[in-house]
PQR file of N, CA, C, O and H, with PARSE charges and radii, in Angstrom:
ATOM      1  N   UNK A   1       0.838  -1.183   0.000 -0.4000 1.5000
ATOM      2  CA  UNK A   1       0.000   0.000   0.000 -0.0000 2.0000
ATOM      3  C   UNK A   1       0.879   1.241   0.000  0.5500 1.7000
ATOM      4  O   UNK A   1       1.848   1.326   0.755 -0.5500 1.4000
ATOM      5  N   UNK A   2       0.455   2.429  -1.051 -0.4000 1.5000
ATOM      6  CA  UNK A   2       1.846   3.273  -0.856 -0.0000 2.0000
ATOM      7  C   UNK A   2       0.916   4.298   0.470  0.5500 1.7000
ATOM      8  O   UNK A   2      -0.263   4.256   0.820 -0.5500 1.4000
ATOM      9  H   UNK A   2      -0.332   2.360  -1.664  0.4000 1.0000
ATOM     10  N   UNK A   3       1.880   5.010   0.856 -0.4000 1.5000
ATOM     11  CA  UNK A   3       2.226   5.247   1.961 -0.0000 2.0000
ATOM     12  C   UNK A   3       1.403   7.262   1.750  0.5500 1.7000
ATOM     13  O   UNK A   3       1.992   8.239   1.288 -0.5500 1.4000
ATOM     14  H   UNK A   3       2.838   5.044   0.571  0.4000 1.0000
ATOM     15  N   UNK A   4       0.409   7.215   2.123 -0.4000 1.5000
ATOM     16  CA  UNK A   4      -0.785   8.612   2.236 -0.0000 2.0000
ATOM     17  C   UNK A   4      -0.798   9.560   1.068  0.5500 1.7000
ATOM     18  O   UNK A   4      -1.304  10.681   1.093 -0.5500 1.4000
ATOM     19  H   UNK A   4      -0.070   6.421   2.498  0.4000 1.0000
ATOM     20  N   UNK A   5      -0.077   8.898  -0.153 -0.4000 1.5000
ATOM     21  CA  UNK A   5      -0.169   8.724  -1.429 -0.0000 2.0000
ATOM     22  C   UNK A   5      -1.952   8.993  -2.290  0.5500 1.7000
ATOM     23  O   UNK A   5      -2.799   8.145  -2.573 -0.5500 1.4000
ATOM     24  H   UNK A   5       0.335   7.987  -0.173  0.4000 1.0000
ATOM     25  N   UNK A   6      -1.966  10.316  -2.469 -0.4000 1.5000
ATOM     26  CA  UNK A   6      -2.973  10.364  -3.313 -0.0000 2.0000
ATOM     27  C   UNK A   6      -3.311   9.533  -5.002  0.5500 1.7000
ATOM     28  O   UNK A   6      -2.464   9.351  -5.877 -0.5500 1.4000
ATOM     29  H   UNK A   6      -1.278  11.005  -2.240  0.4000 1.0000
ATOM     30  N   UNK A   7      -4.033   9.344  -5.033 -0.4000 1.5000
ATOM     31  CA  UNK A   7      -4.410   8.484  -6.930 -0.0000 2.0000
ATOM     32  C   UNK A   7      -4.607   9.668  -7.399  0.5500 1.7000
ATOM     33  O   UNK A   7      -5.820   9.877  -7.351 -0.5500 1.4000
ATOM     34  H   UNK A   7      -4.721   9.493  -4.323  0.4000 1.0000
ATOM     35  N   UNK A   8      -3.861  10.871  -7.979 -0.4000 1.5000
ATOM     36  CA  UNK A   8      -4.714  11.942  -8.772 -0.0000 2.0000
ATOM     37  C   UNK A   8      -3.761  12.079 -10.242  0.5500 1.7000
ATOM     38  O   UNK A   8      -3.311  13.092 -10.778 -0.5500 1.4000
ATOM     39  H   UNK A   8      -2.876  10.702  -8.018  0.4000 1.0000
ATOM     40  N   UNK A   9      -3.630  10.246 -10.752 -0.4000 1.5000
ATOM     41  CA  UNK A   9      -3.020  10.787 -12.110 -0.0000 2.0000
ATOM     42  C   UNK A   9      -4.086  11.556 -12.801  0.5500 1.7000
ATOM     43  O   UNK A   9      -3.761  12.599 -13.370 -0.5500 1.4000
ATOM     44  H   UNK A   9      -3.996   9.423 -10.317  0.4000 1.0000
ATOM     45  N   UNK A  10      -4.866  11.307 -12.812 -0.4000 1.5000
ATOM     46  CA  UNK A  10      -6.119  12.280 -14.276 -0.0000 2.0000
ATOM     47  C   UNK A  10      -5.629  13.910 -14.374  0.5500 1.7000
ATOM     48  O   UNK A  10      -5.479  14.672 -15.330 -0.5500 1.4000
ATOM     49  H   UNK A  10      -5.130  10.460 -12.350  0.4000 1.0000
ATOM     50  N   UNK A  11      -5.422  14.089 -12.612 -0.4000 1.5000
ATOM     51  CA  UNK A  11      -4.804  15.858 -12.565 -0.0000 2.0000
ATOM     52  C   UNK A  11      -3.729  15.975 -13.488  0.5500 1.7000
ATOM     53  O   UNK A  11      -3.619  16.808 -14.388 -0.5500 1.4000
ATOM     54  H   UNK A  11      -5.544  13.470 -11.836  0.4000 1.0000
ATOM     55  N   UNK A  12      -2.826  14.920 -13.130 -0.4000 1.5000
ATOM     56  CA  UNK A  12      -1.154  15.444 -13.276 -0.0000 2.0000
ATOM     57  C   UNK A  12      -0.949  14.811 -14.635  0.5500 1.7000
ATOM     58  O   UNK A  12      -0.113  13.919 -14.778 -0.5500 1.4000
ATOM     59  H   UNK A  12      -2.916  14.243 -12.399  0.4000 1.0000
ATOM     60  N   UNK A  13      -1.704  15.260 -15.652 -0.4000 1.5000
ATOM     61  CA  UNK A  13      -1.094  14.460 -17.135 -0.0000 2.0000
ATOM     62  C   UNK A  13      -0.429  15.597 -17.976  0.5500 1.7000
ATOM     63  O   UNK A  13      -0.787  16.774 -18.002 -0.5500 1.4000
ATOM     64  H   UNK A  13      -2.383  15.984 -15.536  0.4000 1.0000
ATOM     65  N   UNK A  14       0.198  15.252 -18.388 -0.4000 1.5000
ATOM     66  CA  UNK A  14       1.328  15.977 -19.695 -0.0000 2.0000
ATOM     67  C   UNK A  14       0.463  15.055 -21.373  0.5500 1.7000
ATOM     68  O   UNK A  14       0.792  14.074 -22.038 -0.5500 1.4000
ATOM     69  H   UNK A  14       0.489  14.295 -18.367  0.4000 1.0000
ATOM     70  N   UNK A  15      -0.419  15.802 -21.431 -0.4000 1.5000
ATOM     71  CA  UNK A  15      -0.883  14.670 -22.798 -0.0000 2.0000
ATOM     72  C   UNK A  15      -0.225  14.992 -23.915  0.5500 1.7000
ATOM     73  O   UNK A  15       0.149  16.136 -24.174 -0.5500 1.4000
ATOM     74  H   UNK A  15      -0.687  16.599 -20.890  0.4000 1.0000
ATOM     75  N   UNK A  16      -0.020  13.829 -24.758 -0.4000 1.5000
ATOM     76  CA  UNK A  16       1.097  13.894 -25.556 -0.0000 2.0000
ATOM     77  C   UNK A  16       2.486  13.501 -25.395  0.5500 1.7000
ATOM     78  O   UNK A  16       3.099  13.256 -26.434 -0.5500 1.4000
ATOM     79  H   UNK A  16      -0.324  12.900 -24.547  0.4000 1.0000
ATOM     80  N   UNK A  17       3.091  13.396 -24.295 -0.4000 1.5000
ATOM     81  CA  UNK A  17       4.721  14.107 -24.023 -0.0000 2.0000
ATOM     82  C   UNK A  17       4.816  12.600 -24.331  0.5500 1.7000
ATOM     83  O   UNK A  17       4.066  11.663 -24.059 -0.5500 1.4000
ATOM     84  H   UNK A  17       2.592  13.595 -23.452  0.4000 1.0000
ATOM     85  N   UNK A  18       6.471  12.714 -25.262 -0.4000 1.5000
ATOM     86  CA  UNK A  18       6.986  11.683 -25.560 -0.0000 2.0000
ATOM     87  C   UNK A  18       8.244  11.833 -25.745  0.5500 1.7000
ATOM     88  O   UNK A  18       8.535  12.473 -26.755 -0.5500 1.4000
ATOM     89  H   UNK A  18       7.080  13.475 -25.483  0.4000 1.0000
ATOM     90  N   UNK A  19       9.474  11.291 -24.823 -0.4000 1.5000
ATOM     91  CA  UNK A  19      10.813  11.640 -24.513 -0.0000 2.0000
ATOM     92  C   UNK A  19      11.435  10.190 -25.372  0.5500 1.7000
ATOM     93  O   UNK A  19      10.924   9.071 -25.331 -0.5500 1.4000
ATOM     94  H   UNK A  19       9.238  10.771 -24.002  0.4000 1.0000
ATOM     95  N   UNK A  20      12.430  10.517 -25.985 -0.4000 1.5000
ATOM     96  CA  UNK A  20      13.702   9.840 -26.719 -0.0000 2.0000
ATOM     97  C   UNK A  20      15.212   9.845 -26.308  0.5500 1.7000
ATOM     98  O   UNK A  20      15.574  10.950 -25.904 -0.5500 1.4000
ATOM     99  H   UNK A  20      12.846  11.426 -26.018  0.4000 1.0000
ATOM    100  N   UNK A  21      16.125   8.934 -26.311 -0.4000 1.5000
ATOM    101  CA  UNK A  21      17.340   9.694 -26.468 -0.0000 2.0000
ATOM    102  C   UNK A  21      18.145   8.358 -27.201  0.5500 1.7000
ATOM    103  O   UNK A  21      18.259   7.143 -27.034 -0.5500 1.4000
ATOM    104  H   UNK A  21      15.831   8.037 -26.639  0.4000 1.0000
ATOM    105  N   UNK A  22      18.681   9.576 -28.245 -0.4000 1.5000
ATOM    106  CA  UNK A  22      19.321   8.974 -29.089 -0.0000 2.0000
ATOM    107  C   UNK A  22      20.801   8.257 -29.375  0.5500 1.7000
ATOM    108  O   UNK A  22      21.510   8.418 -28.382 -0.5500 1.4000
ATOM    109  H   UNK A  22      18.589  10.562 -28.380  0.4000 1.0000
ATOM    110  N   UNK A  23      21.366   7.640 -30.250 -0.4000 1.5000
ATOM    111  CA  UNK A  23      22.257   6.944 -30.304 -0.0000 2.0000
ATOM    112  C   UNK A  23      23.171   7.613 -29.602  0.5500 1.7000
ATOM    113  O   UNK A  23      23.810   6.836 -28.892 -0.5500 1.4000
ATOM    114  H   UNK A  23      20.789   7.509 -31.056  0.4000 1.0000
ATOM    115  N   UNK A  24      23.687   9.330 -29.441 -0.4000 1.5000
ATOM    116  CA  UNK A  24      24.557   9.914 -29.050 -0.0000 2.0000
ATOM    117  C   UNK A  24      24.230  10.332 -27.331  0.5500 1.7000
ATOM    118  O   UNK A  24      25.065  11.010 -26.732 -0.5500 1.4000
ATOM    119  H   UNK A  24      23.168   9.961 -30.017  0.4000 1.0000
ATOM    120  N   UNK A  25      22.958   9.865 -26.626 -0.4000 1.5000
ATOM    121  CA  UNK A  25      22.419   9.773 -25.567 -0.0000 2.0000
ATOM    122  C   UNK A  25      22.023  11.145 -25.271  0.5500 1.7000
ATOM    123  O   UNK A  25      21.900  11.491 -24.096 -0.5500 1.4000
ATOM    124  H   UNK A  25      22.280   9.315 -27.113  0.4000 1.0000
ATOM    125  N   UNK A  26      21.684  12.461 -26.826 -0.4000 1.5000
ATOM    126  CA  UNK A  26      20.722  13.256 -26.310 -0.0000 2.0000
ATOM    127  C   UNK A  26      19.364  13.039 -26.349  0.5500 1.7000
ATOM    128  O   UNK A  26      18.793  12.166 -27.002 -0.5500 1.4000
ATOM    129  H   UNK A  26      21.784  12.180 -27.780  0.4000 1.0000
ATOM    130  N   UNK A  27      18.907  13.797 -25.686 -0.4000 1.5000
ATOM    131  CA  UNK A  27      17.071  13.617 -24.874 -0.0000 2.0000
ATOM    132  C   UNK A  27      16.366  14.607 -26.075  0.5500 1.7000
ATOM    133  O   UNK A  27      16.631  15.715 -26.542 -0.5500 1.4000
ATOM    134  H   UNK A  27      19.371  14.506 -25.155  0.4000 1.0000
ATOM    135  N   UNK A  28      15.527  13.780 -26.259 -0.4000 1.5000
ATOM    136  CA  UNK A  28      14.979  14.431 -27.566 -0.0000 2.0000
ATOM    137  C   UNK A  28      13.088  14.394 -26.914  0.5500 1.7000
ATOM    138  O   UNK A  28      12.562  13.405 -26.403 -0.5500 1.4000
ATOM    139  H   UNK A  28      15.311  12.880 -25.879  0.4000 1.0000
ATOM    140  N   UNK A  29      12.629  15.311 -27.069 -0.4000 1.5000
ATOM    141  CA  UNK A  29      11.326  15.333 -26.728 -0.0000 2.0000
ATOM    142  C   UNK A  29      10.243  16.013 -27.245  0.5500 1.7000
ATOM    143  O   UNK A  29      10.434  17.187 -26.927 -0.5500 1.4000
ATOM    144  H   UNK A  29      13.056  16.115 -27.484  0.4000 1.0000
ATOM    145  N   UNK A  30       8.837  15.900 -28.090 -0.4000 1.5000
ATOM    146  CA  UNK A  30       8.231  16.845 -28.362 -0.0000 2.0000
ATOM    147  C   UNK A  30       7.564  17.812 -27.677  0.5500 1.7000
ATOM    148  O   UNK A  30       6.526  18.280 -28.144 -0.5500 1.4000
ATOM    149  H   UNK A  30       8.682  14.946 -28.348  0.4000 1.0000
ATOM    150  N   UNK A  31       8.098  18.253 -26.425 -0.4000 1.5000
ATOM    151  CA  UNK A  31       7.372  19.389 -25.888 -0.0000 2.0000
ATOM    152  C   UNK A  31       8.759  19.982 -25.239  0.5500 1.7000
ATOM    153  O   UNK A  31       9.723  19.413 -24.727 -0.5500 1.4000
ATOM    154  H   UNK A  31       8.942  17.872 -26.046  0.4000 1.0000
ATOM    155  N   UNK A  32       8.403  21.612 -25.517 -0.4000 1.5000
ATOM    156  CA  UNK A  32       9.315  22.082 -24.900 -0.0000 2.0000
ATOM    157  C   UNK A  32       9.974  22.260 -23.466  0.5500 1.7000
ATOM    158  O   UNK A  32       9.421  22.072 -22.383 -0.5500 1.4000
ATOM    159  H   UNK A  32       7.620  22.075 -25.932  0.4000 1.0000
ATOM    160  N   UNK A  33      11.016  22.582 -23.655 -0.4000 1.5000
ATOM    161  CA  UNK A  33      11.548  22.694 -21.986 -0.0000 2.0000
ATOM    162  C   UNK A  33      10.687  23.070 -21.254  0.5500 1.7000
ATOM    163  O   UNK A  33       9.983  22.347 -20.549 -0.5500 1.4000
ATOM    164  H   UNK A  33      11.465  22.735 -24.535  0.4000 1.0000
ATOM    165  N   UNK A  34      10.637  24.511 -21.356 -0.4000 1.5000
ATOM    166  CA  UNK A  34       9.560  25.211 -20.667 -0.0000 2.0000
ATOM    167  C   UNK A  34       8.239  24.709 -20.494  0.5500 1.7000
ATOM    168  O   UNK A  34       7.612  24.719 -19.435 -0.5500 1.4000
ATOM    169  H   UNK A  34      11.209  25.099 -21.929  0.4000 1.0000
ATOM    170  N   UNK A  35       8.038  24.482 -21.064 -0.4000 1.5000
ATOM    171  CA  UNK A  35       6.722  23.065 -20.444 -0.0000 2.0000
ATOM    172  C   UNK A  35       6.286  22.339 -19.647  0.5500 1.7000
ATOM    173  O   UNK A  35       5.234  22.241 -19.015 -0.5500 1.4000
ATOM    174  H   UNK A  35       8.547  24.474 -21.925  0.4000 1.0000
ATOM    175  N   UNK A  36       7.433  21.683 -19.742 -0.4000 1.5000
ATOM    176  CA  UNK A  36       8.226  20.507 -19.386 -0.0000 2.0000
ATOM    177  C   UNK A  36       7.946  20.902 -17.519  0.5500 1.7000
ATOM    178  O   UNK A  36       7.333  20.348 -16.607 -0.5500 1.4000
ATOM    179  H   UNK A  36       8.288  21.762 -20.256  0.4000 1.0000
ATOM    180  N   UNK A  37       8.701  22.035 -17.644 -0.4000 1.5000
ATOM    181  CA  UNK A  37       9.243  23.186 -16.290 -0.0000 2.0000
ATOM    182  C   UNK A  37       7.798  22.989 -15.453  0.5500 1.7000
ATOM    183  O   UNK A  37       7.430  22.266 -14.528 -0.5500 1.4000
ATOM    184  H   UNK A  37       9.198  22.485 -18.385  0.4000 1.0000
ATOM    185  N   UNK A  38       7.087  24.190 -16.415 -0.4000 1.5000
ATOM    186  CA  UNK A  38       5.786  24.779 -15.893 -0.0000 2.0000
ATOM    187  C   UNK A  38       4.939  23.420 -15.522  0.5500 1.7000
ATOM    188  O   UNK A  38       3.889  23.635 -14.917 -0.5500 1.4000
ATOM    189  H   UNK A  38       7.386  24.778 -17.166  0.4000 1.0000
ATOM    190  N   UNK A  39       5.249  22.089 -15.796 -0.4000 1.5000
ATOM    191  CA  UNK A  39       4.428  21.455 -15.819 -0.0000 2.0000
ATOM    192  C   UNK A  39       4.482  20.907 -14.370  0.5500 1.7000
ATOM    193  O   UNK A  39       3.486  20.757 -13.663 -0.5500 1.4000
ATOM    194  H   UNK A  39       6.102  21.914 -16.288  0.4000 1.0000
ATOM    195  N   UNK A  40       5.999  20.571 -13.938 -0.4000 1.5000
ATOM    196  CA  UNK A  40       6.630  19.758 -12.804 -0.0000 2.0000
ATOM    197  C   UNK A  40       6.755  20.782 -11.931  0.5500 1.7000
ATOM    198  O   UNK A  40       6.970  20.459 -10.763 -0.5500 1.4000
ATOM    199  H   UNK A  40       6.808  20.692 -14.513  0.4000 1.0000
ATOM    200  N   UNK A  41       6.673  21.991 -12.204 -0.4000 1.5000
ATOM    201  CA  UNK A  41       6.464  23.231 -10.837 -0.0000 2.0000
ATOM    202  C   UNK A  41       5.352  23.359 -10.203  0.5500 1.7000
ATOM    203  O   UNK A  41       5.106  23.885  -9.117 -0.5500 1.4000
ATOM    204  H   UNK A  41       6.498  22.253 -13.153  0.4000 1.0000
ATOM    205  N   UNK A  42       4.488  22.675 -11.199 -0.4000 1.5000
ATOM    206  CA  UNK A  42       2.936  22.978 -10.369 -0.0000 2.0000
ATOM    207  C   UNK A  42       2.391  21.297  -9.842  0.5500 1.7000
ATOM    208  O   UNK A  42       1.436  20.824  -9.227 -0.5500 1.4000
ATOM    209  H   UNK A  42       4.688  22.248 -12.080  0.4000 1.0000
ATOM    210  N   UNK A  43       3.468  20.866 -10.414 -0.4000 1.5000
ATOM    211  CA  UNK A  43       2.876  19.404  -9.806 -0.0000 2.0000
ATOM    212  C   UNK A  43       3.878  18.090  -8.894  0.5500 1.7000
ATOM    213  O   UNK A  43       3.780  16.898  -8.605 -0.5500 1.4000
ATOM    214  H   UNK A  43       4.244  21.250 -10.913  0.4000 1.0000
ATOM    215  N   UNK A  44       4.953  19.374  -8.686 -0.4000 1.5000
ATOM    216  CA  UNK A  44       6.091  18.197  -7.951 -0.0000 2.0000
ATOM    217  C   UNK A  44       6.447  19.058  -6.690  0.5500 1.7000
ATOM    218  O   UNK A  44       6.185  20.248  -6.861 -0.5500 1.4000
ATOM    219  H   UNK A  44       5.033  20.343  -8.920  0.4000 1.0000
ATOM    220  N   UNK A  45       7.084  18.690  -5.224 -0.4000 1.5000
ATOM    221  CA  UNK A  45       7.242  19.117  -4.436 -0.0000 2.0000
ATOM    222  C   UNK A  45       8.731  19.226  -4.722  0.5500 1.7000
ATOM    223  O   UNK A  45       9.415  18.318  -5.196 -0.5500 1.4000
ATOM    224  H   UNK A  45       7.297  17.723  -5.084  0.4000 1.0000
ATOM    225  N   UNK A  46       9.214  20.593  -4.339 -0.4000 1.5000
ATOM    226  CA  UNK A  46      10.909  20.564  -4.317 -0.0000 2.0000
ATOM    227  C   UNK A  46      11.602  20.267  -2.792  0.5500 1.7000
ATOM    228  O   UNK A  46      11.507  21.035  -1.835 -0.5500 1.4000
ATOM    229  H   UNK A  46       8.659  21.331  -3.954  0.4000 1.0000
ATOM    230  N   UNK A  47      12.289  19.024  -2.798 -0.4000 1.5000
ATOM    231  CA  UNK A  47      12.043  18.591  -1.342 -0.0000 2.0000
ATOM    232  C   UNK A  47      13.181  19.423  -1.157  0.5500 1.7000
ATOM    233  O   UNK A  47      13.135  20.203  -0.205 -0.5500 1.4000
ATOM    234  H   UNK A  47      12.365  18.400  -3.575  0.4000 1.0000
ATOM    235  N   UNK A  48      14.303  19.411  -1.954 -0.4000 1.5000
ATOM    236  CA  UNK A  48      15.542  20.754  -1.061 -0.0000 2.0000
ATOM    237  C   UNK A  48      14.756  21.967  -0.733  0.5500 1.7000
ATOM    238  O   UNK A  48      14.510  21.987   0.473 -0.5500 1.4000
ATOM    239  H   UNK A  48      14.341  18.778  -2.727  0.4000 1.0000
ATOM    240  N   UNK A  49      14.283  22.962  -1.358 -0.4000 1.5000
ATOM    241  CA  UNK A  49      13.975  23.474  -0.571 -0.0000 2.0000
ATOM    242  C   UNK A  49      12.885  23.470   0.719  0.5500 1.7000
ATOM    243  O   UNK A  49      12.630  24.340   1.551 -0.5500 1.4000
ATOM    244  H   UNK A  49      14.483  22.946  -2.337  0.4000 1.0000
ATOM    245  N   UNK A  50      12.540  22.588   0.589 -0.4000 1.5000
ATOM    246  CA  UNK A  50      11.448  22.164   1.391 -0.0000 2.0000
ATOM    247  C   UNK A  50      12.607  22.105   2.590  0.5500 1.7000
ATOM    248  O   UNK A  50      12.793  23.074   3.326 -0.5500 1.4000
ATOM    249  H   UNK A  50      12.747  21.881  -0.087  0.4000 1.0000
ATOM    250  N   UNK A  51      13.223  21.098   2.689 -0.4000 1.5000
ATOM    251  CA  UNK A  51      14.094  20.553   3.511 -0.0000 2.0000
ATOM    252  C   UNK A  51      14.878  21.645   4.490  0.5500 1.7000
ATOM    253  O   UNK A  51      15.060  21.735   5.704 -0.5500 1.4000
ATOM    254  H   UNK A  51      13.072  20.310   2.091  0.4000 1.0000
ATOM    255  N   UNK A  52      15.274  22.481   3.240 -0.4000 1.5000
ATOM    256  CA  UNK A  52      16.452  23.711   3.582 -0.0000 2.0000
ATOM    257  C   UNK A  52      15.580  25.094   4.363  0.5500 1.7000
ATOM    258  O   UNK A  52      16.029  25.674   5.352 -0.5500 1.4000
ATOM    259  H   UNK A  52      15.126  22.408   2.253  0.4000 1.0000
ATOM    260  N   UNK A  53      14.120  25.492   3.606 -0.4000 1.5000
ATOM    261  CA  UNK A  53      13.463  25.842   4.975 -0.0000 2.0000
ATOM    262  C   UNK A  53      13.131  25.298   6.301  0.5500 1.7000
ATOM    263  O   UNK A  53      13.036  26.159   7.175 -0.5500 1.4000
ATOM    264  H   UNK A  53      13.756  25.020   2.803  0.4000 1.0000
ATOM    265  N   UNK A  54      12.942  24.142   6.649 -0.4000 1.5000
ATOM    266  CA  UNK A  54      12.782  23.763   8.016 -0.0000 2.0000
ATOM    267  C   UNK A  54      14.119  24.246   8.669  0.5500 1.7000
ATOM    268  O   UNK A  54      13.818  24.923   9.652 -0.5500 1.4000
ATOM    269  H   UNK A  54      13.020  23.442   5.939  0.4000 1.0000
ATOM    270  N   UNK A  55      15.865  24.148   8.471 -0.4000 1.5000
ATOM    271  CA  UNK A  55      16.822  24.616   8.845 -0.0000 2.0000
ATOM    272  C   UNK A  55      17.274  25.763   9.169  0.5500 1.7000
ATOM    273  O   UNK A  55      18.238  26.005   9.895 -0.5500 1.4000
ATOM    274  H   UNK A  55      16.109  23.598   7.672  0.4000 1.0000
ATOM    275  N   UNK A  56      16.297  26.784   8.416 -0.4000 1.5000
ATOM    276  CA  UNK A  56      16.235  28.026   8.530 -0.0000 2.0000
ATOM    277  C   UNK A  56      15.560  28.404   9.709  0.5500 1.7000
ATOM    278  O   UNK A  56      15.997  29.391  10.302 -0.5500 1.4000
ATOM    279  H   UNK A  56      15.514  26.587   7.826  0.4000 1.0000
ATOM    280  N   UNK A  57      14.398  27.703  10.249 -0.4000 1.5000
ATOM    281  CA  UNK A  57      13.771  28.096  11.716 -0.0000 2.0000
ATOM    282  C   UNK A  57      14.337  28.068  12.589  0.5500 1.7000
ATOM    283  O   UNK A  57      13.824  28.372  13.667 -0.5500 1.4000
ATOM    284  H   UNK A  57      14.043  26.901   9.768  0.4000 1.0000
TER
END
């Protein structure tokens, strides 16, 4: 059982996104960086800073 783990893939989809990397092992993808960015900023926790504010109190 994962551990207080919400089920909310339907929220968090990137539709479309399809990542490659090629013979020379660059990452080839049809959506842009910035996307990419905006997409995982609104839907991923940044645990350093997360982490690095509690140290600050």
């Amino acid at each position: 059982m994962a551990k207080g783990k919400k089920d909310n893939k339907s929220d968090k989809k990137l539709e479309g996104f399809n990542i490659e990397i090629n013979e020379f092992g660059e990452i080839i993808t049809n959506t842009p960086v910035e996307e990419l960015n905006e997409f995982l900023n609104k839907n991923l926790e940044d645990k350093k800073l997360k982490d690095n504010s509690l140290e600050e109190e």
